[in-house]
Phi, psi and omega in degrees: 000122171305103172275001194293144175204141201269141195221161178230127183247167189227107155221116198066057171098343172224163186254120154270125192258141174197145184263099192245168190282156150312338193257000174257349183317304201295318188295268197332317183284320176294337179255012164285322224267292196322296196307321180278000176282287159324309168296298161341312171284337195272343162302325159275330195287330210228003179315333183277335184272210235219009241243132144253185175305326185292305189303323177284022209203321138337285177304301200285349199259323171315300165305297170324291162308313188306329159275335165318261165323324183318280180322318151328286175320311192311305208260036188275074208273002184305325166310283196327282245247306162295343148310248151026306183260351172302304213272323183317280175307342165306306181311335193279332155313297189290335174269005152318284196302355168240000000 
């Protein structure tokens, strides 16, 4: 069964109708609600430049990957998992030999 159903974010002013599963709603609206926040700061820090949305949209879209790419690293378990088959295969070894 097609769970999809169209829902509308507001983000720089405008509203975009997009079509998401049910189960992604709350997520799609907390990171519609994060992103106009994010846009918000950058609209006060730069209120004085010259910067329109498309340049603060832009900053703010930077910032995301950059946090983004963070979390990437963070959860980046291949040392662990390359340990891991190091001391495994030592043990297989070692318990070959006796």
């Amino acid at each position: 069964m097609d769970d999809k159903f169209l829902i509308h974010v507001e983000i720089a002013d405008k509203s975009y109708g997009i079509w998401i599963n049910r189960e992604e709603e709350e997520l799609i609206r907390e990171a519609a609600k994060r992103l106009r926040k994010k846009l918000y700061q950058y609209r006060q820090k730069y209120a004085k430049s010259e910067l329109d949305i498309k340049d603060l949209l832009a900053m703010v879209a930077l910032e995301l990957a950059v946090n983004n790419r963070q979390w990437e690293d963070k959860n980046d378990t291949s040392p662990f998992t390359d340990k891991i088959q190091q001391l495994t295969n030592e043990l297989e070894i070692y318990l070959e030999e006796k």
